[in-house]
N, CA, C and O atoms as a GROMACS GRO file, in nm:
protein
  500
    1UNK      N    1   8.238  14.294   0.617
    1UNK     CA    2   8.145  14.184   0.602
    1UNK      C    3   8.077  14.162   0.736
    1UNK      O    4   8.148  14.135   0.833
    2UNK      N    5   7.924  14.173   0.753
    2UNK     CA    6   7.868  14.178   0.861
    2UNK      C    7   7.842  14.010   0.877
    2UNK      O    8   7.874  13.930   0.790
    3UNK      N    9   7.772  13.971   1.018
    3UNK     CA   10   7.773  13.830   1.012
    3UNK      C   11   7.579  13.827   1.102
    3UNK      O   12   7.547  13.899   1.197
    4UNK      N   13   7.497  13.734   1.038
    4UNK     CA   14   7.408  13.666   1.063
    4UNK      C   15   7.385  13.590   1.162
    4UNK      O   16   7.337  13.491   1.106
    5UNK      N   17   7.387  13.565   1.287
    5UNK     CA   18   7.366  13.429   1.378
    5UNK      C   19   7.221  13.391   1.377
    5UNK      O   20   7.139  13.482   1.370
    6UNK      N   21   7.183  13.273   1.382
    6UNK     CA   22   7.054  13.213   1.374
    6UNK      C   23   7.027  13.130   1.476
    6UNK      O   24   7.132  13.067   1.492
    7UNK      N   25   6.936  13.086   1.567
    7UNK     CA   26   6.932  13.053   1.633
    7UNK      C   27   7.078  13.018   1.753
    7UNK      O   28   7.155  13.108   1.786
    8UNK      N   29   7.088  12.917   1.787
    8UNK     CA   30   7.205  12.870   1.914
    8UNK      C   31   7.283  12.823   1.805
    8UNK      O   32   7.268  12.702   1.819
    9UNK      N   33   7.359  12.838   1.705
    9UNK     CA   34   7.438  12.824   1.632
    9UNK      C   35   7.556  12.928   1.663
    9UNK      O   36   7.542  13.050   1.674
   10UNK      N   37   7.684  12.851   1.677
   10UNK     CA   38   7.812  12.990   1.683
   10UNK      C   39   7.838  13.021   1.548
   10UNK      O   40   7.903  13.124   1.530
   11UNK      N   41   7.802  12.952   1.442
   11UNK     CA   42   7.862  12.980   1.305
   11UNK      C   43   7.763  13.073   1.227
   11UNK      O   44   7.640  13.064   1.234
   12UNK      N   45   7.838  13.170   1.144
   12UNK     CA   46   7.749  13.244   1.140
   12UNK      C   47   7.727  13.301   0.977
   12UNK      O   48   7.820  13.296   0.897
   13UNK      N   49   7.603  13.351   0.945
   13UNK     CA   50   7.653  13.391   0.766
   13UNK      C   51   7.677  13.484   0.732
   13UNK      O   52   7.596  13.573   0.754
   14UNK      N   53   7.827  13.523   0.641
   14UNK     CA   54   7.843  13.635   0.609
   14UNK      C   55   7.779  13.676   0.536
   14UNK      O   56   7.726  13.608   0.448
   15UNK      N   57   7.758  13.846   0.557
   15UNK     CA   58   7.654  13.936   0.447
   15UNK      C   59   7.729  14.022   0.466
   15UNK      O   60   7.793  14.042   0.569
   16UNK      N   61   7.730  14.115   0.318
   16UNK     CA   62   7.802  14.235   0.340
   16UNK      C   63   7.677  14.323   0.439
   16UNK      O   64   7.556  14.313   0.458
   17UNK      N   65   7.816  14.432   0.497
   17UNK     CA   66   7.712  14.533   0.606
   17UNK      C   67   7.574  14.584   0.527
   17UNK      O   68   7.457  14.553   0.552
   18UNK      N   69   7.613  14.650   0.449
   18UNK     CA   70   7.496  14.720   0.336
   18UNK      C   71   7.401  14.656   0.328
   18UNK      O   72   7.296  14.706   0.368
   19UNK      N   73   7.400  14.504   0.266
   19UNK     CA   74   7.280  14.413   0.258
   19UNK      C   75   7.207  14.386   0.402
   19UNK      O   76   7.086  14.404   0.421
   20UNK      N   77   7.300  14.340   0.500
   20UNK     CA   78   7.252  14.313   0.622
   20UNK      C   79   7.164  14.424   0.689
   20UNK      O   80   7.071  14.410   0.768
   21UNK      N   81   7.218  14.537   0.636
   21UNK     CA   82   7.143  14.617   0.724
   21UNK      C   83   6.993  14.658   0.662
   21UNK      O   84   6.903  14.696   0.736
   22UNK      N   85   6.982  14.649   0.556
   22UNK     CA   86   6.869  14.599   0.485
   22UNK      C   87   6.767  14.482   0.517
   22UNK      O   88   6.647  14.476   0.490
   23UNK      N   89   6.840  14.400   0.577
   23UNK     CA   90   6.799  14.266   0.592
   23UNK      C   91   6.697  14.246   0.732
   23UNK      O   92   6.591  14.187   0.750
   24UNK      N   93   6.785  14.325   0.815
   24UNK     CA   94   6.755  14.346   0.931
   24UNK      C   95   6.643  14.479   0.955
   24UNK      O   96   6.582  14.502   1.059
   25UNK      N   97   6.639  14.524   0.884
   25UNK     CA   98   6.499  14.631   0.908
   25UNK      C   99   6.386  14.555   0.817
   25UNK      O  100   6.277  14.546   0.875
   26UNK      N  101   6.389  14.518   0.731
   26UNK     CA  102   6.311  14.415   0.663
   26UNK      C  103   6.232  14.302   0.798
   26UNK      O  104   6.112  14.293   0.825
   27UNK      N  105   6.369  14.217   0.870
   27UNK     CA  106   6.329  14.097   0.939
   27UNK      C  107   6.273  14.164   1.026
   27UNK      O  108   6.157  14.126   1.040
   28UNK      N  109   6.315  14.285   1.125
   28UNK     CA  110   6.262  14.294   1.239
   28UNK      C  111   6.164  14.382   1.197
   28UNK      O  112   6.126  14.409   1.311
   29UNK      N  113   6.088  14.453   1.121
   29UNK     CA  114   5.978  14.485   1.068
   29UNK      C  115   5.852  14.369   1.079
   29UNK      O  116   5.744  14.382   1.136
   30UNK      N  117   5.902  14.259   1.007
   30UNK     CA  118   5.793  14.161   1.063
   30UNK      C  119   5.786  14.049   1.142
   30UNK      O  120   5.686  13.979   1.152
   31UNK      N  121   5.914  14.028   1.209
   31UNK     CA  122   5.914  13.947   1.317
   31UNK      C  123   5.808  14.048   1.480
   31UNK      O  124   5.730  13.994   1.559
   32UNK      N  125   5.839  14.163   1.477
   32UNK     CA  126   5.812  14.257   1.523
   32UNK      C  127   5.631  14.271   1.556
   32UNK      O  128   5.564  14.322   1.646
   33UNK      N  129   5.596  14.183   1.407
   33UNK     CA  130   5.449  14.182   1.397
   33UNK      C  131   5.382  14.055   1.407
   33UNK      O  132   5.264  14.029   1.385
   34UNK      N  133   5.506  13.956   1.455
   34UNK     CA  134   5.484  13.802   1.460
   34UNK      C  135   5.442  13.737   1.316
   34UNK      O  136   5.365  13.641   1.314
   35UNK      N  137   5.478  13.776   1.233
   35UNK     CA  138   5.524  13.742   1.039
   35UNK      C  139   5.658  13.642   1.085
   35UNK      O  140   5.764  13.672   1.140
   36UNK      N  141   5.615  13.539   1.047
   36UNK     CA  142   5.744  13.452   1.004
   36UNK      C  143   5.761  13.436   0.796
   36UNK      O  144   5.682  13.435   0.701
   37UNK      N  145   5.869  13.429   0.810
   37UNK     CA  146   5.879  13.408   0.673
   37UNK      C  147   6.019  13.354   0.628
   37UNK      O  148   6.099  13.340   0.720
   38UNK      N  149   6.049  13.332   0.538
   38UNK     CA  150   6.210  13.245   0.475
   38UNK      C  151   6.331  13.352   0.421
   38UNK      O  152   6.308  13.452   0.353
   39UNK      N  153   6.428  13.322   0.455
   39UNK     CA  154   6.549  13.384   0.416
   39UNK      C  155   6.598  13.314   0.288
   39UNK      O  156   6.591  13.199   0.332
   40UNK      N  157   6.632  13.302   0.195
   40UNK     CA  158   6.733  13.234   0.104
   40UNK      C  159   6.833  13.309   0.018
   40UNK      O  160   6.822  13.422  -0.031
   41UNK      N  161   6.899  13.253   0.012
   41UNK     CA  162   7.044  13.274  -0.047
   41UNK      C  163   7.132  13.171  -0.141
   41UNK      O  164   7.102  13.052  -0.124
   42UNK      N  165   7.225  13.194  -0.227
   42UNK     CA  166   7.289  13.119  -0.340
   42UNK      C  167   7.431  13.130  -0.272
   42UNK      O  168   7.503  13.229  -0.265
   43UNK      N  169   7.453  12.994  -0.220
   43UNK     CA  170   7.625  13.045  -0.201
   43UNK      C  171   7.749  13.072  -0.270
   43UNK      O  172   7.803  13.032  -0.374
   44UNK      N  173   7.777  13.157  -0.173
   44UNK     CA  174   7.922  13.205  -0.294
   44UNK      C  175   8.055  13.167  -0.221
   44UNK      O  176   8.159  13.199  -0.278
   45UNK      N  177   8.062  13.117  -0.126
   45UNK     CA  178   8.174  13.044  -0.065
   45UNK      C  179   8.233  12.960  -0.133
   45UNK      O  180   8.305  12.886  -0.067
   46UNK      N  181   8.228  12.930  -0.308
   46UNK     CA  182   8.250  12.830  -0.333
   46UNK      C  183   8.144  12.669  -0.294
   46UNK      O  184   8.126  12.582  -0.379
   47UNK      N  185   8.115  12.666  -0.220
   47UNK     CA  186   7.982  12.557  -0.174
   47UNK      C  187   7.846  12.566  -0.276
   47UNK      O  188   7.761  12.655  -0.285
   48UNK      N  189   7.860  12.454  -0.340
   48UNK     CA  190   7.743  12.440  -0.426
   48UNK      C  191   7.620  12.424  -0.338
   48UNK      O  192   7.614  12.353  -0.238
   49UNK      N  193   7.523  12.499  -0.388
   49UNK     CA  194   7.370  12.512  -0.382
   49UNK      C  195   7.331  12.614  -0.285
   49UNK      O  196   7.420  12.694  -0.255
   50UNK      N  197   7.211  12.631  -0.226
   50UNK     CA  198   7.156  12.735  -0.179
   50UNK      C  199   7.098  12.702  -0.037
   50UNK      O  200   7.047  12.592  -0.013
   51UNK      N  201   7.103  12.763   0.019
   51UNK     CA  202   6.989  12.779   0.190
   51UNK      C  203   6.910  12.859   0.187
   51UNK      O  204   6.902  12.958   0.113
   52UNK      N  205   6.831  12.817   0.284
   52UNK     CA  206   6.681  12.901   0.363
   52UNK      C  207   6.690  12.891   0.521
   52UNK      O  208   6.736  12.799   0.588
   53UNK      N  209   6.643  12.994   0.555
   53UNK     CA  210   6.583  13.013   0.700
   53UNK      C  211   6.494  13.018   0.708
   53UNK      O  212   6.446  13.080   0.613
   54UNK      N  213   6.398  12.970   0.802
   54UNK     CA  214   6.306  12.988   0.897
   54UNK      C  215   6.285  13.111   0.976
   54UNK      O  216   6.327  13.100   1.091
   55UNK      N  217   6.227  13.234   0.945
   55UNK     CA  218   6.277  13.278   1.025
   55UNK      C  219   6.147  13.346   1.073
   55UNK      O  220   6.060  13.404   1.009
   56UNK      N  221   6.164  13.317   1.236
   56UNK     CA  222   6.014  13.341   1.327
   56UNK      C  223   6.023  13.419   1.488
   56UNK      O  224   6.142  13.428   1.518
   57UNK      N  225   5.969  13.452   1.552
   57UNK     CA  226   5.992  13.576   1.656
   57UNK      C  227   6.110  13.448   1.769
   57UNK      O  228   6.210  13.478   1.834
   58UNK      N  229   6.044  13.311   1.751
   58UNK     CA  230   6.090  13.257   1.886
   58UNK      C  231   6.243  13.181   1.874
   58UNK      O  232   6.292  13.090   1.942
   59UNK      N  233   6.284  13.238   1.788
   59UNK     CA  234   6.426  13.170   1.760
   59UNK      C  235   6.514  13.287   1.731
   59UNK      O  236   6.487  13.370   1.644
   60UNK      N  237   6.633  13.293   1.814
   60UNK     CA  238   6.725  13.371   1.813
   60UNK      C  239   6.796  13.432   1.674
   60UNK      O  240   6.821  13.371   1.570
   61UNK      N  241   6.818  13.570   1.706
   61UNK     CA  242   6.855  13.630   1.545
   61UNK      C  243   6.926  13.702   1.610
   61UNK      O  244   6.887  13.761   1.710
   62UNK      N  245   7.067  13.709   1.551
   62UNK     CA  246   7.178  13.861   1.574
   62UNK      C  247   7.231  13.869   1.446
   62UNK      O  248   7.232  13.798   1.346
   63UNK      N  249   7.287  14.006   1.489
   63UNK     CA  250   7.309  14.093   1.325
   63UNK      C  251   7.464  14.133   1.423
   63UNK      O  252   7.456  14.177   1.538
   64UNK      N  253   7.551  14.117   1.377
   64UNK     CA  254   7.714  14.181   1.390
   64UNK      C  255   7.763  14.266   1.259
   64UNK      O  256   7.777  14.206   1.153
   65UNK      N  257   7.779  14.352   1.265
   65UNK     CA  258   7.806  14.455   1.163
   65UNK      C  259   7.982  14.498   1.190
   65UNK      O  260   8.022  14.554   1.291
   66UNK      N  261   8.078  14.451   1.063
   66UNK     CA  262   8.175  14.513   1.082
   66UNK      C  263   8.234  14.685   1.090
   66UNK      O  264   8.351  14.722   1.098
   67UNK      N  265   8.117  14.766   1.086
   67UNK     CA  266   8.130  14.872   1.031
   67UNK      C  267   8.061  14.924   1.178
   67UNK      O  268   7.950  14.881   1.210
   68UNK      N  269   8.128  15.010   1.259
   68UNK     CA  270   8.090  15.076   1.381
   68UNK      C  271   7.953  15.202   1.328
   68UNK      O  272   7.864  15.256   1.395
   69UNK      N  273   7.980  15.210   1.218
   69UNK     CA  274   7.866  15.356   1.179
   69UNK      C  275   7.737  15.230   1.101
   69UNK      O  276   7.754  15.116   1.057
   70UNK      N  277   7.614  15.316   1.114
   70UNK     CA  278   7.531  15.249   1.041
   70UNK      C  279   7.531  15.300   0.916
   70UNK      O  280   7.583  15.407   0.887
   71UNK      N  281   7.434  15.178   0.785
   71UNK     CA  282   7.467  15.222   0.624
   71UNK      C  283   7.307  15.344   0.647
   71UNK      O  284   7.219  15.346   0.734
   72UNK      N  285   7.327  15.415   0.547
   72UNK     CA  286   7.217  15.468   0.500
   72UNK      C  287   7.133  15.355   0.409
   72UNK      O  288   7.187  15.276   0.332
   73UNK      N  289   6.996  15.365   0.435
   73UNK     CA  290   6.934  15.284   0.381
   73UNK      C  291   6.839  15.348   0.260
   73UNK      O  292   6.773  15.451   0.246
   74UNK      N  293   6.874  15.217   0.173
   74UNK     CA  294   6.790  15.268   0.051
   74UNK      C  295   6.650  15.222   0.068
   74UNK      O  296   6.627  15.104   0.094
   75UNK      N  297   6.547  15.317   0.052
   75UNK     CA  298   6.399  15.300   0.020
   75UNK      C  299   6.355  15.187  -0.056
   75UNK      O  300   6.297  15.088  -0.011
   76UNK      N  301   6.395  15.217  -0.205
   76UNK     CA  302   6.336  15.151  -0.310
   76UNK      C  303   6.401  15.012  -0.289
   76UNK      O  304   6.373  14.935  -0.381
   77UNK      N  305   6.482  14.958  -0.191
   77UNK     CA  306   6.508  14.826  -0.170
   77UNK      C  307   6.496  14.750  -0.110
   77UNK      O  308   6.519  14.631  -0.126
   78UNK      N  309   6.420  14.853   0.044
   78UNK     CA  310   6.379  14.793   0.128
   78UNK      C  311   6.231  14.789   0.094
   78UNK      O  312   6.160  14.705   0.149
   79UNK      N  313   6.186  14.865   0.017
   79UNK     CA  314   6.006  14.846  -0.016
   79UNK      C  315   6.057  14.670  -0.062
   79UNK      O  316   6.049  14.562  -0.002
   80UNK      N  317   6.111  14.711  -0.205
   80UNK     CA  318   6.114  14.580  -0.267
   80UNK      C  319   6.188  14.454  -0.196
   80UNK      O  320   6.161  14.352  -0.260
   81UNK      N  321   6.251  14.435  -0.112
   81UNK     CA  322   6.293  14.362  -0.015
   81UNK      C  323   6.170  14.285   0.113
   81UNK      O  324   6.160  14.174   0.165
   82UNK      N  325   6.096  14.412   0.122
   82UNK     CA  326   5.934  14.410   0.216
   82UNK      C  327   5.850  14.336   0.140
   82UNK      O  328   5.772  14.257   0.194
   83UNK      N  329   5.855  14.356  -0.023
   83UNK     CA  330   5.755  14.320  -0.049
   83UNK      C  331   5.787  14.170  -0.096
   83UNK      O  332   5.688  14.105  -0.128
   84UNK      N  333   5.918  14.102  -0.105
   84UNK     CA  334   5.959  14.015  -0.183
   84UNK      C  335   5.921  13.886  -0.031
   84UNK      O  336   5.892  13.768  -0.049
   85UNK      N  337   5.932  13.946   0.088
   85UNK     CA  338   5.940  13.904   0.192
   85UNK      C  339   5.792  13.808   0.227
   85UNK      O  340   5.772  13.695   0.271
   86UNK      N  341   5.708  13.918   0.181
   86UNK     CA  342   5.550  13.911   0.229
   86UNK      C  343   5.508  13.803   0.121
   86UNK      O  344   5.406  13.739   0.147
   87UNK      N  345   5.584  13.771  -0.011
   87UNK     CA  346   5.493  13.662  -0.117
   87UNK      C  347   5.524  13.544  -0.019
   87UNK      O  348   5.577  13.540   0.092
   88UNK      N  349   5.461  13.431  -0.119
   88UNK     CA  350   5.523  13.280  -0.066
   88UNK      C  351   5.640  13.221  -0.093
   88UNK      O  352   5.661  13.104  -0.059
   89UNK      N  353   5.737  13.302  -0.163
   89UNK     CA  354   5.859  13.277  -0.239
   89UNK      C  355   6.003  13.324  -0.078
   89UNK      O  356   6.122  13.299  -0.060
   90UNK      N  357   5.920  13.382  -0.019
   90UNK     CA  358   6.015  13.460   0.043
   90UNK      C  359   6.105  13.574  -0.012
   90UNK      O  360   6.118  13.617  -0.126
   91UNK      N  361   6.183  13.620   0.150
   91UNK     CA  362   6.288  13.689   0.096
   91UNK      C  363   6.381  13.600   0.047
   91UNK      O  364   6.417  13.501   0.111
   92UNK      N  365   6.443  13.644  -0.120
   92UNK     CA  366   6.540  13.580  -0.156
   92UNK      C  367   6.664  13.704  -0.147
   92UNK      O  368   6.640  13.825  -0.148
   93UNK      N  369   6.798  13.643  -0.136
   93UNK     CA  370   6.858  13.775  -0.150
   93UNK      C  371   7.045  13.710  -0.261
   93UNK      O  372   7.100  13.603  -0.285
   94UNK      N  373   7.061  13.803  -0.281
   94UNK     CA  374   7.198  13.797  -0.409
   94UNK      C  375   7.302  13.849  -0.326
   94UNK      O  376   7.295  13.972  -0.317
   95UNK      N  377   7.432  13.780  -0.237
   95UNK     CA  378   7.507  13.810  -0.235
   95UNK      C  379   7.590  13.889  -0.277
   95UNK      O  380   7.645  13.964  -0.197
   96UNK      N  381   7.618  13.893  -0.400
   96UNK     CA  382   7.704  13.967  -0.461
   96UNK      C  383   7.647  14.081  -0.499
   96UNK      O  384   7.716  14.175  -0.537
   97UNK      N  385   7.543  14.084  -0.494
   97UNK     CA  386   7.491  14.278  -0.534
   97UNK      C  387   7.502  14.381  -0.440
   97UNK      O  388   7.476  14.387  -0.319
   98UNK      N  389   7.563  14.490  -0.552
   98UNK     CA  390   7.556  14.590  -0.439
   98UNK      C  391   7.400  14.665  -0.450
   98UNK      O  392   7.342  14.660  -0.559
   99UNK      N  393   7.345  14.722  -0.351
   99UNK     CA  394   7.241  14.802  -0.286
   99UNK      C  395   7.284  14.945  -0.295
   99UNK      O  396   7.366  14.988  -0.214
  100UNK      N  397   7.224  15.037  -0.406
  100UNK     CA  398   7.303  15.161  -0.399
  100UNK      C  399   7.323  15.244  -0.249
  100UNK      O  400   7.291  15.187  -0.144
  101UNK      N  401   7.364  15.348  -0.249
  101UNK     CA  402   7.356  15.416  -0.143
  101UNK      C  403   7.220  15.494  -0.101
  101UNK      O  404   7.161  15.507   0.006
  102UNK      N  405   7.192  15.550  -0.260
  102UNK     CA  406   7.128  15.666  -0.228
  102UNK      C  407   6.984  15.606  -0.366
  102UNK      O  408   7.003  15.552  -0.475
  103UNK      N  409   6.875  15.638  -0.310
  103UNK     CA  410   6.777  15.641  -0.416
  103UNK      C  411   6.713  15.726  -0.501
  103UNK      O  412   6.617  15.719  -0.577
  104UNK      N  413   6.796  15.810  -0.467
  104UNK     CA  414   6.738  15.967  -0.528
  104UNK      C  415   6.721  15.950  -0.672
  104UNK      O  416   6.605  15.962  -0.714
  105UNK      N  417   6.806  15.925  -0.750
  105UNK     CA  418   6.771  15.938  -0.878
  105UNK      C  419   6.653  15.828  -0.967
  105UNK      O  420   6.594  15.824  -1.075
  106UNK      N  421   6.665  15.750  -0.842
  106UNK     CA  422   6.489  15.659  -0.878
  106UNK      C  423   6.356  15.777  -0.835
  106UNK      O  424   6.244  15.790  -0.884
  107UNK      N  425   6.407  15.831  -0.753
  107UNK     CA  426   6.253  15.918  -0.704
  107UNK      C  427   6.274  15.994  -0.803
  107UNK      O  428   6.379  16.033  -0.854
  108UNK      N  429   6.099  16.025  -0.842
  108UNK     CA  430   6.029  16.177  -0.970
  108UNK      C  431   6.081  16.280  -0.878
  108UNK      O  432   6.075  16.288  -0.756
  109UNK      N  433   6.147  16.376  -0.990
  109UNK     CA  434   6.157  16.529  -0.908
  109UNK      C  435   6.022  16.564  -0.836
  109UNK      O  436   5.914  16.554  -0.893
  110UNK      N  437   6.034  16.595  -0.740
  110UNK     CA  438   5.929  16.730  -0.717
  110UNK      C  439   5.884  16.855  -0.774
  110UNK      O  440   5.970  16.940  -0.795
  111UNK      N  441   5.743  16.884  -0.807
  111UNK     CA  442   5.706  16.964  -0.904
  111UNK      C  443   5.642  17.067  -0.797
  111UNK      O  444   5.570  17.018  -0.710
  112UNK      N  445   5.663  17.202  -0.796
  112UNK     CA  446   5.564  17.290  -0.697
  112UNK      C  447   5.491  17.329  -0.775
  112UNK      O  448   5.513  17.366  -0.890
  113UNK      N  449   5.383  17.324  -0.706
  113UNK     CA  450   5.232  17.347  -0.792
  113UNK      C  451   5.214  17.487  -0.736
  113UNK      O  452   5.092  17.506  -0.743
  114UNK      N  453   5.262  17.580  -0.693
  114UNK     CA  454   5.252  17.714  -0.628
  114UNK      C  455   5.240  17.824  -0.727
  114UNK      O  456   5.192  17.934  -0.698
  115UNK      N  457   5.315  17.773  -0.920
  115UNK     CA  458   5.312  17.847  -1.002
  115UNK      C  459   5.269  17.755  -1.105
  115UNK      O  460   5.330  17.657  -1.146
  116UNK      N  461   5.151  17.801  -1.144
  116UNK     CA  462   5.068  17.648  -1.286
  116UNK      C  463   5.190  17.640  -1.404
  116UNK      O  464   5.256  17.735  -1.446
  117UNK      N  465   5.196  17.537  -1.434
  117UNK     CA  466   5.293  17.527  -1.518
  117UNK      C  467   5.229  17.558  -1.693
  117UNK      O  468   5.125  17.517  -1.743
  118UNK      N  469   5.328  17.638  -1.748
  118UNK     CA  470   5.302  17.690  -1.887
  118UNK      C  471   5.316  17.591  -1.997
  118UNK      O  472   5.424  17.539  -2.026
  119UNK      N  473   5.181  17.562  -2.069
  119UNK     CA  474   5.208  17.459  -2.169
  119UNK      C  475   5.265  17.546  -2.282
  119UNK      O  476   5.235  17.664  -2.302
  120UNK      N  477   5.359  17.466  -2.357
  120UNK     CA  478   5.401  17.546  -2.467
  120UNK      C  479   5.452  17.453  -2.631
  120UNK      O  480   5.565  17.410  -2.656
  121UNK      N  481   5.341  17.445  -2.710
  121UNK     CA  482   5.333  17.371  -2.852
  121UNK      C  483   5.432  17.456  -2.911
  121UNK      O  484   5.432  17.579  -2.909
  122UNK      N  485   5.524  17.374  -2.968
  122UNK     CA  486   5.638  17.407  -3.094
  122UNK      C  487   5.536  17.370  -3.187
  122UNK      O  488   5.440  17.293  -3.185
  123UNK      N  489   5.602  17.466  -3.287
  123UNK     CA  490   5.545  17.456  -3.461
  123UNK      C  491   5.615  17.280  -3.477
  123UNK      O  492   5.562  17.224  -3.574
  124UNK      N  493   5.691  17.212  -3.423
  124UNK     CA  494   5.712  17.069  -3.472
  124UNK      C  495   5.602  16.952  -3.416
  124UNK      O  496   5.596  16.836  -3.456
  125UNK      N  497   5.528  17.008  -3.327
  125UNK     CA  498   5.455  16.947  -3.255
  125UNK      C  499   5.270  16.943  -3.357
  125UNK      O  500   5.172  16.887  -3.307
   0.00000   0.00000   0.00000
C-alpha cells in the first residue's frame, strides 16, 4: 500500500502501489504543465463519504511506494485516467479496483500490410 502526502500534512492517503503509480504520472504530467485539477476518492476505511484535492504545482505532493521496484504501467488507464483528469469532474479514482498489468489484449493485433490480404467468400456467405 503506497501512501499520498499533500501538502505540510504528516498524514497521509493510502493507495495501492499500482493505482498510485498511475496517479502520479497522470498528476505530474499536468502539474508539470501548470494544470491544476481535483483528486477524489470514496472512502474505504470504513469512514463515510468522500474527499477531493486541490491539486496545483505550488503545494507539496509526495508519492511513497511500498514496493522498491516500479509497477508497469497500463496505457489504456492512464489515457483514460488523463482524460478523466482534463474534464470538470476531475480525476475521480476507485480504491478498490485493480488496474490490470498489461494492456495487450485491449490493443488490435497488428496487421502487416507487406502481403495484401486474400478475401475469401464461402458458399454460406
Amino acid at each position: 500500500m503506497g501512501h499520498l502526502f499533500y501538502g505540510t500534512s504528516t498524514d497521509s492517503i493510502q493507495i495501492p502501489d499500482r493505482l498510485l503509480s498511475h496517479i502520479k504520472v497522470v498528476t505530474t504530467t499536468k502539474l508539470r504543465r501548470s494544470e491544476s485539477f481535483t483528486l477524489s476518492w470514496t472512502h474505504v476505511d470504513g469512514a463515510p463519504g468522500r474527499s477531493t484535492l486541490w491539486l496545483q504545482p505550488a503545494i507539496p505532493l509526495r508519492f511513497v511506494f511500498d514496493s522498491a521496484e516500479p509497477e508497469t504501467l497500463n496505457s489504456t488507464a492512464l489515457k483514460n485516467m488523463a482524460d478523466m483528469a482534463n474534464s470538470s469532474a476531475g480525476l475521480v479514482i476507485d480504491l478498490e479496483v485493480e488496474i490490470p498489468a498489461s494492456d495487450s489484449a485491449q490493443r488490435p493485433q497488428t496487421v502487416r500490410a507487406s502481403v495484401p490480404a486474400r478475401r475469401t467468400l464461402s458458399a454460406a456467405a
